[in-house]
VEXZANU-560679 format. One record per residue (C-alpha): x, y, z; residue in one letter; chain; residue number from 0. Coordinates in pm, whole numbers, padded with zeros to 5 digits, always signed. Example, Ala and Ser with C-alpha at 12.3 -4.5 7.8 and 13.67 -1.06 7.14 Angstrom:
+--------+--------+--------+------+-----+-----+
:     c1 :     c2 :     c3 : type : mol : seq :
+--------+--------+--------+------+-----+-----+
: +01230 : -00450 : +00780 :    a :   A :   0 :
: +01367 : -00106 : +00714 :    s :   A :   1 :
+--------+--------+--------+------+-----+-----+
//
This chain:
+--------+--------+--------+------+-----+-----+
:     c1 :     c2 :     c3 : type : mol : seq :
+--------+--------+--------+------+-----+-----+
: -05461 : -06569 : -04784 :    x :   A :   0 :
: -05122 : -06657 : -04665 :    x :   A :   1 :
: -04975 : -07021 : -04554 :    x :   A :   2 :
: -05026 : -07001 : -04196 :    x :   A :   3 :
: -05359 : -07083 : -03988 :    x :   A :   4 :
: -05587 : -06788 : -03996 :    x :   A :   5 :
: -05692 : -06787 : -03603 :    x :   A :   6 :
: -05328 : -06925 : -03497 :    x :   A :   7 :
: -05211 : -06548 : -03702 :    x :   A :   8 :
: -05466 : -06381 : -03505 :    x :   A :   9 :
: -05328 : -06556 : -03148 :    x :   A :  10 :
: -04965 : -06455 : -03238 :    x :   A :  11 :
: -05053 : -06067 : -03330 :    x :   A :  12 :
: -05236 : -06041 : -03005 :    x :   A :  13 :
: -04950 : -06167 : -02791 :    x :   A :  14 :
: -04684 : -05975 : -02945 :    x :   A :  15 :
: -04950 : -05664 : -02894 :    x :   A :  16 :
: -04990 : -05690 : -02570 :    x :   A :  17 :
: -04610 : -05759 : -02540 :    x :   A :  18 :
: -04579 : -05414 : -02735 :    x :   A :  19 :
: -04791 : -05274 : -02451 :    x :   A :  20 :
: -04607 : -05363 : -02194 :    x :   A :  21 :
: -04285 : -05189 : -02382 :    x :   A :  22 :
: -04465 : -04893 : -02439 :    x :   A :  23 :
: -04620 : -04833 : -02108 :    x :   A :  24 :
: -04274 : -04918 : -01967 :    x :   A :  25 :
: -04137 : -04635 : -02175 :    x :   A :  26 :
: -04364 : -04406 : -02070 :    x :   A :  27 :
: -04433 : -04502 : -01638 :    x :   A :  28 :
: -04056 : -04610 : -01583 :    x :   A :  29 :
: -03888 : -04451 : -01887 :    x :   A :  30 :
: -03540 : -04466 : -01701 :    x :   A :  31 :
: -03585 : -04857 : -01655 :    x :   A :  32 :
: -03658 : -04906 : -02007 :    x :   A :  33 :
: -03368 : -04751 : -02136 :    x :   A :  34 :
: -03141 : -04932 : -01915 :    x :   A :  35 :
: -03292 : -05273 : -02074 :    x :   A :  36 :
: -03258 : -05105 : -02401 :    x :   A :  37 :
: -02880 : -05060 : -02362 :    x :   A :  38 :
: -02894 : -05403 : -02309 :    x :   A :  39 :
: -02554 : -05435 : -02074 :    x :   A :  40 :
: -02471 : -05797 : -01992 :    x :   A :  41 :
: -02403 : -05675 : -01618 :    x :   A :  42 :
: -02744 : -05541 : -01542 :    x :   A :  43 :
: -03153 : -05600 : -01585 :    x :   A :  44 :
: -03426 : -05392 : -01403 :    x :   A :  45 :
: -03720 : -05647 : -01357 :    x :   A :  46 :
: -04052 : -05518 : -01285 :    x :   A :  47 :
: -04378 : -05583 : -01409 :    x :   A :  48 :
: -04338 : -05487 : -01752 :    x :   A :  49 :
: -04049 : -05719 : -01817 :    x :   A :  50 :
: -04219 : -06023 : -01629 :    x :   A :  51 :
: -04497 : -05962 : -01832 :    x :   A :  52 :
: -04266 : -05982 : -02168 :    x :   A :  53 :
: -04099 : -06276 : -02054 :    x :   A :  54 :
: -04457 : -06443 : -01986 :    x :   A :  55 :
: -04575 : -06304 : -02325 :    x :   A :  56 :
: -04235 : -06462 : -02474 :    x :   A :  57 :
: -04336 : -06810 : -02391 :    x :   A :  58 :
: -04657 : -06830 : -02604 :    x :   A :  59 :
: -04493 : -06642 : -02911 :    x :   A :  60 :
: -04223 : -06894 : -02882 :    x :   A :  61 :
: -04533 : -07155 : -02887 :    x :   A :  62 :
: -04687 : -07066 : -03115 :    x :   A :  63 :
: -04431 : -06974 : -03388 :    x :   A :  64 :
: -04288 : -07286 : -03344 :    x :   A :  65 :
: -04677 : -07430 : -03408 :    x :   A :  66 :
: -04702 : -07220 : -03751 :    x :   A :  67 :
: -04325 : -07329 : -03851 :    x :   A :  68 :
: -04415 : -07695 : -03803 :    x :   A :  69 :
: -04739 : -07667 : -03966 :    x :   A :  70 :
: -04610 : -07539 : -04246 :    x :   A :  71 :
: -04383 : -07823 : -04283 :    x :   A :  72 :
: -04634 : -08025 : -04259 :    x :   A :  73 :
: -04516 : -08143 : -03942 :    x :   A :  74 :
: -04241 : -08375 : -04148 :    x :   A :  75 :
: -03963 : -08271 : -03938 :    x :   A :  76 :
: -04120 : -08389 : -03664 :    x :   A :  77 :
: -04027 : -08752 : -03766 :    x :   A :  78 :
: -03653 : -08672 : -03837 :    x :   A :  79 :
: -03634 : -08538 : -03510 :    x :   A :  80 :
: -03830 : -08812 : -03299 :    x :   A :  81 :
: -03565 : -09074 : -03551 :    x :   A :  82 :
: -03303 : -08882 : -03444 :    x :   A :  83 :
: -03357 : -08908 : -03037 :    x :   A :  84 :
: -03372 : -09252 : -03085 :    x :   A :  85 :
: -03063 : -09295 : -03327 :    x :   A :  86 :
: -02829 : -09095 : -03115 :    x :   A :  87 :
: -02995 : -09244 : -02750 :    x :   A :  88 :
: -03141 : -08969 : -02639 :    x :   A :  89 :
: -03481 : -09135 : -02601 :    x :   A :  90 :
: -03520 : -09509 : -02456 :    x :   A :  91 :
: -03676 : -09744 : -02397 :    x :   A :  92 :
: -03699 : -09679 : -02029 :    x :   A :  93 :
: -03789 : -09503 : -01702 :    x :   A :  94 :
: -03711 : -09461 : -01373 :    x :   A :  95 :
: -03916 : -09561 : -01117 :    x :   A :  96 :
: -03820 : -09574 : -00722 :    x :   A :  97 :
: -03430 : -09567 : -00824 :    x :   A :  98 :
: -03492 : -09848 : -01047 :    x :   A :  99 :
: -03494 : -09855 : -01401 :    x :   A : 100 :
: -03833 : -10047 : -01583 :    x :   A : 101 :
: -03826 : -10137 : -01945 :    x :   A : 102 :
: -04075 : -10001 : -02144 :    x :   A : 103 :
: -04276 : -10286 : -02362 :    x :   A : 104 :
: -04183 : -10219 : -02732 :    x :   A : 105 :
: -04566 : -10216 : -02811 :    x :   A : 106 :
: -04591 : -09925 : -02518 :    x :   A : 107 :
: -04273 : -09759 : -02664 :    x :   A : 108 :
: -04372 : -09771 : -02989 :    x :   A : 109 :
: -04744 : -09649 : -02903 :    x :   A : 110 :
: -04583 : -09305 : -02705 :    x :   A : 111 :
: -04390 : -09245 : -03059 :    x :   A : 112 :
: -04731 : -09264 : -03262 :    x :   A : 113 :
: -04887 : -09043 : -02950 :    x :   A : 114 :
: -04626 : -08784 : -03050 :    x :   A : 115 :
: -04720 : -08788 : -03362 :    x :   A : 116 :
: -05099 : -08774 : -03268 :    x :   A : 117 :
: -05060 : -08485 : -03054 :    x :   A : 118 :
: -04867 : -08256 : -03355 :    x :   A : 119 :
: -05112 : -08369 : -03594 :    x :   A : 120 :
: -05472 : -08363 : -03420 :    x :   A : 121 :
: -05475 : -08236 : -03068 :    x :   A : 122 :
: -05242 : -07920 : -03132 :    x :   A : 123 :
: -05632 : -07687 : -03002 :    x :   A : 124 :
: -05594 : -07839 : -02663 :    x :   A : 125 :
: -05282 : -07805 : -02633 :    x :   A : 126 :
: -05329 : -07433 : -02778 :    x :   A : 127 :
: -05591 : -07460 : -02503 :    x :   A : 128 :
: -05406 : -07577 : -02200 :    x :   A : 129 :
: -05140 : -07327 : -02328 :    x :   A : 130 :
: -05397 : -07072 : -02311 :    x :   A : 131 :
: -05467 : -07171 : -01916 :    x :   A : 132 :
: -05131 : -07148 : -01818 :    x :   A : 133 :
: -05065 : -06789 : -01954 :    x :   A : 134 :
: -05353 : -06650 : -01748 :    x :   A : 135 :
: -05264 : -06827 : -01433 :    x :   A : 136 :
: -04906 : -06684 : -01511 :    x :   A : 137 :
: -05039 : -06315 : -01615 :    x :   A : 138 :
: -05206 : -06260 : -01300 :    x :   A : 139 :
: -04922 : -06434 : -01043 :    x :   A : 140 :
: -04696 : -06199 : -01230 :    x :   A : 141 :
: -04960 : -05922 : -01154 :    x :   A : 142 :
: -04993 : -06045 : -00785 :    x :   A : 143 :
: -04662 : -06047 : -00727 :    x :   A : 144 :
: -04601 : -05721 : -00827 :    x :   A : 145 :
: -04892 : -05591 : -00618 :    x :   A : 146 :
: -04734 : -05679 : -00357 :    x :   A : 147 :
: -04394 : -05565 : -00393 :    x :   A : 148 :
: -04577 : -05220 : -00404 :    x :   A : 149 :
: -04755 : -05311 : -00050 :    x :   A : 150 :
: -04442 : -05445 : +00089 :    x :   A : 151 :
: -04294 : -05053 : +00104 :    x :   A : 152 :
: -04540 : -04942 : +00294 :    x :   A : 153 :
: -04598 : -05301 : +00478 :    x :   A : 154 :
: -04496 : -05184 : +00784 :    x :   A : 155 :
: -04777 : -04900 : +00876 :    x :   A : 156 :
: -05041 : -05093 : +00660 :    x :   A : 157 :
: -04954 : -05383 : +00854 :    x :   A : 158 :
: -05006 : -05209 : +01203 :    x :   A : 159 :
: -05375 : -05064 : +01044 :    x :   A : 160 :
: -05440 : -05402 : +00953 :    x :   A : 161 :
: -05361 : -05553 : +01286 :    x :   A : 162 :
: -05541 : -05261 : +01504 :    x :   A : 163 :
: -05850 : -05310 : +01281 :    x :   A : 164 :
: -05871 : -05694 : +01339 :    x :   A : 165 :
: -05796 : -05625 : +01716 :    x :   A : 166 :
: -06075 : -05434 : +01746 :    x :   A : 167 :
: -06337 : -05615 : +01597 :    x :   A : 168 :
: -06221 : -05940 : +01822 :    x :   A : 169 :
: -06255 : -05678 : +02111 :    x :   A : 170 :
: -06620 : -05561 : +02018 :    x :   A : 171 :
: -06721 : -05958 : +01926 :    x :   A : 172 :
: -06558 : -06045 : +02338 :    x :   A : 173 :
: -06745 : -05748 : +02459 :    x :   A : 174 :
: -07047 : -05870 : +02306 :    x :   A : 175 :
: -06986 : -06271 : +02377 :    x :   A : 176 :
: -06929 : -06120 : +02744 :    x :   A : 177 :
: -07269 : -05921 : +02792 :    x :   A : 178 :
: -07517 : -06190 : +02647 :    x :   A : 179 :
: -07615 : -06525 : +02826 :    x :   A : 180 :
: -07840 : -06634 : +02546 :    x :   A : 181 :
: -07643 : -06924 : +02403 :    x :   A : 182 :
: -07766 : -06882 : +02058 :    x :   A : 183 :
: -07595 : -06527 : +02024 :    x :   A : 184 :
: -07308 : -06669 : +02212 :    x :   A : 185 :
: -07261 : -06947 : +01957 :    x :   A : 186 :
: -07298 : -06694 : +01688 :    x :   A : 187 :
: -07020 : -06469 : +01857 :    x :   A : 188 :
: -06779 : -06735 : +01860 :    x :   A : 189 :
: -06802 : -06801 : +01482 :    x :   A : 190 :
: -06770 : -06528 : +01368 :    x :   A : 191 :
: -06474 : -06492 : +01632 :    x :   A : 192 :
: -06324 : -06760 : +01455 :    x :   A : 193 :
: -06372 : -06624 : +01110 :    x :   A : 194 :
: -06196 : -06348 : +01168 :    x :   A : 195 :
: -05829 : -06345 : +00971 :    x :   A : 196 :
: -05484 : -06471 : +01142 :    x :   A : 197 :
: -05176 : -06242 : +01113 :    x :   A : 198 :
: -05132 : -06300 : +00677 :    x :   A : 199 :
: -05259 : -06080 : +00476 :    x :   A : 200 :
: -05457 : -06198 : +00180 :    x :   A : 201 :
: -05395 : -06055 : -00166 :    x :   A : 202 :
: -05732 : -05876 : -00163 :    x :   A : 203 :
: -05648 : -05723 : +00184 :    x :   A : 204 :
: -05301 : -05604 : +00013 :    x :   A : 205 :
: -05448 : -05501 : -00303 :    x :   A : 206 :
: -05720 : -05297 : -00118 :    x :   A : 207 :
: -05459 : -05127 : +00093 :    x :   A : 208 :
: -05281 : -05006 : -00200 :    x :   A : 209 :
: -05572 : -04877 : -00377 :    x :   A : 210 :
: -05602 : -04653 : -00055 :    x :   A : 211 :
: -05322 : -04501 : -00138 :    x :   A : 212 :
: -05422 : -04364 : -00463 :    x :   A : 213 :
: -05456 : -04005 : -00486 :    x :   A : 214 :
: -05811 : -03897 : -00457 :    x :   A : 215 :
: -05981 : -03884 : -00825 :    x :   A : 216 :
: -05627 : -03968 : -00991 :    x :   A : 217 :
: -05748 : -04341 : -01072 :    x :   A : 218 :
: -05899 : -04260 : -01421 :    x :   A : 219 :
: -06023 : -04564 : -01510 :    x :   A : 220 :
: -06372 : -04744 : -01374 :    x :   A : 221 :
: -06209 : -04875 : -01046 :    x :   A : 222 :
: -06559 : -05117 : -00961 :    x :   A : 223 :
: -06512 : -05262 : -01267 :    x :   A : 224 :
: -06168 : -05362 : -01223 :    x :   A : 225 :
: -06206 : -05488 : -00919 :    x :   A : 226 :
: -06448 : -05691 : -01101 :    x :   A : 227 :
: -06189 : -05808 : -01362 :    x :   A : 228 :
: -05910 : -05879 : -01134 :    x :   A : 229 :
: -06160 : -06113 : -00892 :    x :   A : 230 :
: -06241 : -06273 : -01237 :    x :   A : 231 :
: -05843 : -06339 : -01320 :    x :   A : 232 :
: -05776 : -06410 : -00976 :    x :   A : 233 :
: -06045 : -06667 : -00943 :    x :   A : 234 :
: -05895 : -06831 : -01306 :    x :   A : 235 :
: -05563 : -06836 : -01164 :    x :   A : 236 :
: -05682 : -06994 : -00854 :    x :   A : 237 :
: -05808 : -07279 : -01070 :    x :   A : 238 :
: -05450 : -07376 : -01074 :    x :   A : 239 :
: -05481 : -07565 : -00724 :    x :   A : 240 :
: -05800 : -07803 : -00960 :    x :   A : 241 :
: -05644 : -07893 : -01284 :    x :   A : 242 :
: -05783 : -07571 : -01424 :    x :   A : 243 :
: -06185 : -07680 : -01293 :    x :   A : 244 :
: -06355 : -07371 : -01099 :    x :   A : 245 :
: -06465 : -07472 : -00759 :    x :   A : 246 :
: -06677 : -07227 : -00582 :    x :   A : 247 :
: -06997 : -07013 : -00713 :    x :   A : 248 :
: -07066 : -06964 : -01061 :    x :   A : 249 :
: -06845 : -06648 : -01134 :    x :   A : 250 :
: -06859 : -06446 : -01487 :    x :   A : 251 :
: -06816 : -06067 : -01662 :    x :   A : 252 :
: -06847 : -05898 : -01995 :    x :   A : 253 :
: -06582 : -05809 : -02219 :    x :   A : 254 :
: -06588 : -05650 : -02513 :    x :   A : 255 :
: -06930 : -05806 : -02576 :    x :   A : 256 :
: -06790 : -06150 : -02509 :    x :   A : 257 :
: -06880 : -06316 : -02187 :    x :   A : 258 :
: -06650 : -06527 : -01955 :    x :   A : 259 :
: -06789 : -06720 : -01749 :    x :   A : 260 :
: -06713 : -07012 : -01485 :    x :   A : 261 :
: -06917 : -07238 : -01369 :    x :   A : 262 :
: -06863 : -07471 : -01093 :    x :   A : 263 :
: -06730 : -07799 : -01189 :    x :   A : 264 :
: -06603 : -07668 : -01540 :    x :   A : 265 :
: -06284 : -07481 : -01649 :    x :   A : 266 :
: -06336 : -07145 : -01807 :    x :   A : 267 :
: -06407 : -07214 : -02179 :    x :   A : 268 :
: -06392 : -06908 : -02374 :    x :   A : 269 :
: -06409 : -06942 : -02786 :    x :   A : 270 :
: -06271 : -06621 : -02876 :    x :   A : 271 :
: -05865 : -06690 : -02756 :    x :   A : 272 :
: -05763 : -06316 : -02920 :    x :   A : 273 :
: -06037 : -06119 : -02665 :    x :   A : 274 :
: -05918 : -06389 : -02379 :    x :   A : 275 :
: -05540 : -06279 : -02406 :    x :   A : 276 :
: -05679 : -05847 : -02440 :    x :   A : 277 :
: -05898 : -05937 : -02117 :    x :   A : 278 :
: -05590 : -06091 : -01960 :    x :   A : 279 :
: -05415 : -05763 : -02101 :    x :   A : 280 :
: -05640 : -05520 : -01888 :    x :   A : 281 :
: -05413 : -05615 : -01574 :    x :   A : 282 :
: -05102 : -05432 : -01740 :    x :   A : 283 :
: -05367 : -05132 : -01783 :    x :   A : 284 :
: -05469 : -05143 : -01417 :    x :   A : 285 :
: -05152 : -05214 : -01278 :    x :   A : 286 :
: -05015 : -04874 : -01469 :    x :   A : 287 :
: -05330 : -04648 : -01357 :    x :   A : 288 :
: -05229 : -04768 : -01010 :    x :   A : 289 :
: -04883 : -04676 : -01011 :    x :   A : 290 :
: -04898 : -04375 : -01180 :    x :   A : 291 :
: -05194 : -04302 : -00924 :    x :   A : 292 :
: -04993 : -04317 : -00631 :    x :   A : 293 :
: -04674 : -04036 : -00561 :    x :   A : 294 :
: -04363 : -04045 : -00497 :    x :   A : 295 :
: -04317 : -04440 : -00482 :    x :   A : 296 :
: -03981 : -04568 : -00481 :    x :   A : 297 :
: -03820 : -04755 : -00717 :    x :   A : 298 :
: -03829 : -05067 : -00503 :    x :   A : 299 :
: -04159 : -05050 : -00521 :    x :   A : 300 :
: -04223 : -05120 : -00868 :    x :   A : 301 :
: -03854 : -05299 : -00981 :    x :   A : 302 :
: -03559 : -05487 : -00868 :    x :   A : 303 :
: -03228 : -05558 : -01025 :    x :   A : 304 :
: -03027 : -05843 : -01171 :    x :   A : 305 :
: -02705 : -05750 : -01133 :    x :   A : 306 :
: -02355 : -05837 : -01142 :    x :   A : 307 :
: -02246 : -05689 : -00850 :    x :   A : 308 :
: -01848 : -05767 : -00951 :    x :   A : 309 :
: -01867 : -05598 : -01306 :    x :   A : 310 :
: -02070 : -05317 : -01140 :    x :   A : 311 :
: -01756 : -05230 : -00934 :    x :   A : 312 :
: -01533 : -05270 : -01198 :    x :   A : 313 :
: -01724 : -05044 : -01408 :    x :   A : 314 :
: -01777 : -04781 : -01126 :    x :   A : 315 :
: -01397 : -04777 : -01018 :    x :   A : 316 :
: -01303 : -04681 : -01447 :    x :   A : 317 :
: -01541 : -04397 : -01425 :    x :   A : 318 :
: -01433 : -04279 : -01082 :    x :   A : 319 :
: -01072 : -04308 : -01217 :    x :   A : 320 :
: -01159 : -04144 : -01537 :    x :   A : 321 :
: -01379 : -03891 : -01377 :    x :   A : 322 :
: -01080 : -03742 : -01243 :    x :   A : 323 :
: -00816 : -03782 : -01483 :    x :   A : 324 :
: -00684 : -03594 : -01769 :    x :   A : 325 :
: -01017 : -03522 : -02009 :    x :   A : 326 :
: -00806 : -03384 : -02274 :    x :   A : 327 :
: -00587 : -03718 : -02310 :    x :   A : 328 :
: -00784 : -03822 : -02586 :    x :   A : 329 :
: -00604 : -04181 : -02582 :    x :   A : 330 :
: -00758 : -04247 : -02258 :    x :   A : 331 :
: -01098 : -04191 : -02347 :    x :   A : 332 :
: -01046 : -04431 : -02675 :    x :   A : 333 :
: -00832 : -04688 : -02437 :    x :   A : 334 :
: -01170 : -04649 : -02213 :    x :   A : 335 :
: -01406 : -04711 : -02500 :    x :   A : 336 :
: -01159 : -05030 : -02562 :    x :   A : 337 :
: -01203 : -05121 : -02221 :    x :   A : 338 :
: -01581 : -05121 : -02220 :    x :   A : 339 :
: -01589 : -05333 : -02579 :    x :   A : 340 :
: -01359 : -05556 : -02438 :    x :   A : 341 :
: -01516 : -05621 : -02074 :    x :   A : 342 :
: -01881 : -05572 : -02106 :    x :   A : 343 :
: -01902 : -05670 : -02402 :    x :   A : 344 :
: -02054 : -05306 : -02608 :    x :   A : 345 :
: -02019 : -05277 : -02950 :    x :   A : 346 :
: -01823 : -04915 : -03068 :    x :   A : 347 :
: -02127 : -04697 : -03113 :    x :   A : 348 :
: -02273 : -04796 : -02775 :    x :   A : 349 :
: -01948 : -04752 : -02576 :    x :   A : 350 :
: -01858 : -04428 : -02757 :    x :   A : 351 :
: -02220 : -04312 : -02649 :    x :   A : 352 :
: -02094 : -04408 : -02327 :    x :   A : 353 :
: -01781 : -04214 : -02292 :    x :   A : 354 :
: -01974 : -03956 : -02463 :    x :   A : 355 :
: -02249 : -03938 : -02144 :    x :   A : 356 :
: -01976 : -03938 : -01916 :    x :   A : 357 :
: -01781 : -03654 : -02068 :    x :   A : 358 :
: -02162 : -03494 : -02056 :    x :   A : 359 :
: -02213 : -03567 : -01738 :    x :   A : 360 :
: -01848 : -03474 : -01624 :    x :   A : 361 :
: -01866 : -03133 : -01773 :    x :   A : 362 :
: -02169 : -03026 : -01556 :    x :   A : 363 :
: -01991 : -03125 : -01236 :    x :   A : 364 :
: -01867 : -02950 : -00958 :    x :   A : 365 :
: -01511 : -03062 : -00892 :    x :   A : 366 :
: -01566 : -03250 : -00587 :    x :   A : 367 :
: -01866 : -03422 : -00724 :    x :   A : 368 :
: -01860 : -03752 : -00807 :    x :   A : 369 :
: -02058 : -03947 : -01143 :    x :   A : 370 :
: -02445 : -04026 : -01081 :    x :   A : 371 :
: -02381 : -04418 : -01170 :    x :   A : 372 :
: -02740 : -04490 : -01233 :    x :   A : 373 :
: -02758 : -04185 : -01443 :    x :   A : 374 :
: -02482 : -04290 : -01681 :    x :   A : 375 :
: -02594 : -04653 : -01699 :    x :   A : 376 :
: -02975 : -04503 : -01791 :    x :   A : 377 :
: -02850 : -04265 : -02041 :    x :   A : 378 :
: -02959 : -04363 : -02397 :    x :   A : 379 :
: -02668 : -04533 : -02557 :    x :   A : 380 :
: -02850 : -04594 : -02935 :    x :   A : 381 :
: -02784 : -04259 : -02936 :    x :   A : 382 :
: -02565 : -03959 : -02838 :    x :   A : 383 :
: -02555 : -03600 : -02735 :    x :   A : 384 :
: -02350 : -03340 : -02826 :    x :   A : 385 :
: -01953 : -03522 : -02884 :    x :   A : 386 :
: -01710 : -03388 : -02634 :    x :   A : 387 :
: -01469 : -03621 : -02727 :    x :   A : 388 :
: -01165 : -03452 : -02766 :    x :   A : 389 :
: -01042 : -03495 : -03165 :    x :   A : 390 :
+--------+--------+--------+------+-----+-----+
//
């Protein structure tokens, strides 16, 4: 038995897990985009939904280290740090209301620093809870959003199917409306004229469209099922717009043996957290059968860059220049490996891995070819290939 809480162990390990998946499945779907986040230039990030998913994942490991750390403390520095706000003015005694500022009694002041101390000491599970609520609603916008970056390459034709299917079901409904003079079955035409969808596209309409595109019997996983788990998720994250309370029909699935289930009125309560964040999990699992599922997508379809577009040039002007200068000046190439310490901040063995790719890369060149940029910046810099560094 160690010093930290048992259950708050168990909701740390299954973050940093399904973190870990994300990394691995990365690796393996977009190997090329992992290792340029591995070389971890300052100039350069390739987001997608691996990495939103770590960043998401980040949050609650942050939250709930910083839980343990405290608790083990016993929470004492909690004091020093709420006497410290006050000693050095930080926190006062007052707010701002309408442009104005309103002093706070010092019975209400006082009462929000014993609240403080309340909420460290004997509401940390709802917190842990409402913690709990925001990661899902996060997990699947992340997973929504990345949806439909993959629908947005092919937006254009899916958009025209989409439009030429609506158009003709409002044609057969005016047909119909046109041939009957029975009011009832007129009155019925017209609703369900008016039920049919505007010009946006829903995230089930876009997620349905890109399942379409799967190749036939590629999708290895139960696909009815998942369509069952990501209604589930998407009806959580919905709950958003209710201060987390399910509104609509009572809603639920299996598990791993545990049942989740939302009822109308109620937030989703669910007293196993560790299987809640592994359910939540299962969208990284779907989101990778669907990619790999699909061929030849491009990479704007599952990333996008943070970049540095200055640096970038820099950088691609020195290996242009170098590309066609003097390989056998070995003080060039260690001026070069300078160079990339010095501006992009590398340490030795990763810009020396660098030259050493480029030399690589160089040497299987045609004369008049130039560098593969992306290639050089995705090469593996934690380690190196044969040297061909002159010595």
């Amino acid at each position: 038995m160690g010093n930290f809480d048992e259950n708050h162990k168990k909701i740390l390990s299954a973050f940093m897990t399904l973190k870990n998946k994300c990394t691995i499945l990365e690796k393996a779907t977009f190997n090329r985009l992992y290792t340029l986040n591995r070389n971890n230039f300052s100039f350069v990030y390739a987001n997608s939904f691996y990495s939103h998913m770590r960043d998401i994942c980040d949050l609650s490991i942050v939250f709930m280290i910083n839980e343990e750390i405290s608790n083990a403390t016993q929470r004492q520095l909690c004091g020093n740090l709420l006497s410290e706000l006050l000693v050095e003015n930080h926190l006062r005694d007052l707010v701002s209301f309408n442009d104005r500022s309103i002093k706070i009694s010092a019975e209400d002041f006082n009462y929000s620093l014993v609240d403080i101390d309340n909420l460290m000491s004997q509401r940390i599970n709802q917190a842990i809870g409402s913690h709990m609520q925001d990661f899902g609603i996060s997990a699947f916008s992340a997973f929504e959003k990345w949806i439909s970056t993959l629908y947005s390459c092919f937006s254009s034709e899916l958009d025209r199917q989409y439009y030429n299917s609506r158009l003709a079901k409002a044609k057969k409904l005016l047909d119909a409306y046109a041939k009957t003079t029975d009011e009832e079955s007129q009155r019925k035409i017209v609703k369900r004229v008016l039920e049919l969808h505007g010009t946006y596209i829903s995230f089930p309409d876009k997620l349905s469209a890109v399942l379409k595109m799967m190749t036939p019997n590629r999708y290895p996983r139960d696909l009815s099922k998942d369509k069952k788990i990501i209604e589930f998720l998407r009806t959580h994250r919905n709950t958003v717009h209710n201060g987390g309370v399910h509104h609509g029909k009572p809603i639920s699935i299996v598990y791993q043996d545990i049942d989740f289930s939302m009822t109308p009125g109620k937030p989703l309560y669910n007293h196993n957290w560790v299987r809640s964040i592994e359910f939540t999990g299962e969208l990284v699992d779907i989101y990778t059968n669907i990619v790999v599922s699909i061929s030849d997508l491009p990479p704007e379809a599952y990333c996008s860059f943070q970049e540095d577009e200055t640096a970038l040039l820099i950088l691609e002007r020195v290996v242009s220049d170098y590309r066609h200068s003097d390989l056998a000046d070995k003080d060039q190439s260690l001026q070069l490996i300078g160079f990339l310490e010095r501006k992009f901040n590398l340490g030795n063995e990763a810009a020396t891995n660098f030259m050493t790719y480029l030399r690589e890369i160089i040497s299987h060149l045609p004369p008049e070819q130039e560098v593969d940029f992306f290639e050089l910046l995705t090469s593996d810099l934690s380690s190196s290939p044969s040297p061909t560094i002159p010595t």
